[in-house]
C-alpha positions as CSV (number, residue, x, y, z in Angstrom):
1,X,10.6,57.6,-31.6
2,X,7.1,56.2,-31.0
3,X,5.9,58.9,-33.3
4,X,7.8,57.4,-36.4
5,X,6.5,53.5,-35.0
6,X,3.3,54.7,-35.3
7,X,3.6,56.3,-38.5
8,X,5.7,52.9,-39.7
9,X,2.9,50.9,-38.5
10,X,0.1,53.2,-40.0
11,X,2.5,52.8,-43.2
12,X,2.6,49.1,-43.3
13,X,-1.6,48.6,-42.8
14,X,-2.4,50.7,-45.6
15,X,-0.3,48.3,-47.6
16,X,-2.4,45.7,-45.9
17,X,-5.5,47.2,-47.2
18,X,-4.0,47.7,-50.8
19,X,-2.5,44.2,-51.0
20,X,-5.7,42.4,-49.7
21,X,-8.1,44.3,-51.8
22,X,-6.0,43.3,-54.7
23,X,-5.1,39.5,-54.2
24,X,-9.4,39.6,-53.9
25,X,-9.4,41.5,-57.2
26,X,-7.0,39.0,-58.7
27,X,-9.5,35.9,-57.5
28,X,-12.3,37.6,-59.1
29,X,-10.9,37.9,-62.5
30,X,-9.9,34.3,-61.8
31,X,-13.5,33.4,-61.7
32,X,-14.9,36.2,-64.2
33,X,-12.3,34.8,-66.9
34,X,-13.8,31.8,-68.1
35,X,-17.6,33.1,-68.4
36,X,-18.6,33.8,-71.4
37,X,-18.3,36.9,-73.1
38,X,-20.6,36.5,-76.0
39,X,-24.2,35.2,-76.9
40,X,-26.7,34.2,-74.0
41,X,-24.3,34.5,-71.1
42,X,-22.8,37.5,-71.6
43,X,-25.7,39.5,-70.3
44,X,-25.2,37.7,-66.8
45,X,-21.3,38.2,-67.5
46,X,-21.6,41.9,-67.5
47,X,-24.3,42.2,-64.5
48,X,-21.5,40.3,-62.7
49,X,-18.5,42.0,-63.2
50,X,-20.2,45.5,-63.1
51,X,-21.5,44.9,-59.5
52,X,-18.6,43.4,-57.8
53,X,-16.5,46.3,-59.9
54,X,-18.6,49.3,-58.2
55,X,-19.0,47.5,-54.8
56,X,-15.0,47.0,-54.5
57,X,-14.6,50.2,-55.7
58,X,-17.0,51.5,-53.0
59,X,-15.3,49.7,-50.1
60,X,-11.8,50.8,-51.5
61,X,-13.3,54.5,-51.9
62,X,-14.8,54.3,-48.1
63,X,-11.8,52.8,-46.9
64,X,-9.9,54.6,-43.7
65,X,-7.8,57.5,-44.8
66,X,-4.7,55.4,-43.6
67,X,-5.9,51.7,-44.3
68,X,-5.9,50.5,-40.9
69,X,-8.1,48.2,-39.3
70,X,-11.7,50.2,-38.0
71,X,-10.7,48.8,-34.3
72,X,-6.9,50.7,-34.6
73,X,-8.3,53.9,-33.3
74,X,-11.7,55.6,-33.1
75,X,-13.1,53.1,-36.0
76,X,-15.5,50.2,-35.1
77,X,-14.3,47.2,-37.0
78,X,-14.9,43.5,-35.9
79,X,-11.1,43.1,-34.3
80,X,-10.2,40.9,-36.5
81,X,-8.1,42.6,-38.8
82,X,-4.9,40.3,-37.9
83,X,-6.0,37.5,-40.1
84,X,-2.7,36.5,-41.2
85,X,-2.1,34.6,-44.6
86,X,-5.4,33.2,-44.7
87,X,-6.2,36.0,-46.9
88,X,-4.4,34.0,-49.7
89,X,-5.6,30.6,-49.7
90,X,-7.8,31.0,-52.5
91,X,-9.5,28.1,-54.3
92,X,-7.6,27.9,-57.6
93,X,-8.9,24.6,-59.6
94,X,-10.5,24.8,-63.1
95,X,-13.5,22.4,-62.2
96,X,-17.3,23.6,-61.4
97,X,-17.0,22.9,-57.9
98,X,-13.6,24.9,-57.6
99,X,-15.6,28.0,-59.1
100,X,-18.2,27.8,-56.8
101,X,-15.8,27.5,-53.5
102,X,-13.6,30.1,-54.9
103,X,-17.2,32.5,-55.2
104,X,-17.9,31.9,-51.5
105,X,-13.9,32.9,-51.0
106,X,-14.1,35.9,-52.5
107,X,-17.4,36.7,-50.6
108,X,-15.8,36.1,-47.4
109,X,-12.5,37.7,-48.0
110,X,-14.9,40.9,-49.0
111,X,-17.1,40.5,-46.3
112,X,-13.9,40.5,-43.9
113,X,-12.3,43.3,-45.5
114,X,-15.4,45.8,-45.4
115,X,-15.5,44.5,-41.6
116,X,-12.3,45.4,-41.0
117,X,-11.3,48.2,-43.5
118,X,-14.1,50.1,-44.2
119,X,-14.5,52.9,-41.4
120,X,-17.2,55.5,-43.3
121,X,-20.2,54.9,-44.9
122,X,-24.0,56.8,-44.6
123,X,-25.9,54.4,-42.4
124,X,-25.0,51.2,-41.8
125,X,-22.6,51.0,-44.3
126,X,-20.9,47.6,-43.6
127,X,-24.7,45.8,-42.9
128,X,-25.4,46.9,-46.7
129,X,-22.5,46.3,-48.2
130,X,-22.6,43.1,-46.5
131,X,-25.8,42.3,-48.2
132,X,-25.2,43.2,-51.4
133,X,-22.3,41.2,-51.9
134,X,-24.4,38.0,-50.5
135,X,-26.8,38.8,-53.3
136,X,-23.9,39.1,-56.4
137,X,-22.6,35.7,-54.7
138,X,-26.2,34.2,-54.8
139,X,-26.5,35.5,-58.3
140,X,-23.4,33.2,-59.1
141,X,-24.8,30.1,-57.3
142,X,-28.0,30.0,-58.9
143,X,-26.1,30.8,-62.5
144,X,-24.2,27.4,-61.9
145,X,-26.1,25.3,-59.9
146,X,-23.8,25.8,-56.9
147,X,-24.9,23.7,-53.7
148,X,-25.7,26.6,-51.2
């Protein structure tokens, strides 16, 4: 019996994984929709969307075999994988300043999930990720004057 809770429970996470990953990927097609495509800011557009594209498929690629939390087992993650339904209070207004909050969502909801989700890597996998996503969000706040 405490074979099939466990495989329930390993069941149930890796749906976790899934759904968070893609209510982030939703909120950055949110924000990616309304920049331009064409002319002189669709170089920036591209840069954009092609980085947080191959990091988010990194961390989904890297992510734990069953999509549990890193500190469910042998993994190393932060602990706090239990976050709740904070994961979709997302910033959803159509004004400059909404844009800019809902950037700095996304970066933390990516942040958290590579924390949390993301057991392998070479190195220190979750420092570099970590990194890289603070420069695509600083690309994004110096693209639209967004108070740091």
């Amino acid at each position: 019996m405490k074979f099939f809770a466990a495989l329930l429970a390993a069941a149930q996470a890796q749906t976790d994984a899934a759904d968070r990953m893609a209510v982030i990927q939703d909120n950055i097609a949110n924000l990616t929709a309304p920049m331009p495509t064409v002319n002189s800011g669709s170089r920036f557009t591209a840069k954009f969307v092609n980085r947080l594209a191959k990091l988010t498929e990194e961390m989904v690629n890297n992510t734990n075999a069953w999509g549990t939390a890193c500190d469910e087992g042998s993994g190393a993650g932060s602990g706090d994988g239990a976050q709740g339904d904070d994961i979709f209070a997302f910033n959803t207004g159509d004004a400059p300043e909404d844009k800019c909050q809902l950037n700095k969502q996304i970066n933390r909801a990516l942040n958290s999930y590579v924390r949390n989700y993301v057991c392998s890597g070479r190195g220190n996998y979750v420092s570099r990720t970590i990194r890289r996503l603070r420069k695509v969000k600083n690309w994004y706040n110096t693209k639209y004057d967004c108070a740091i």
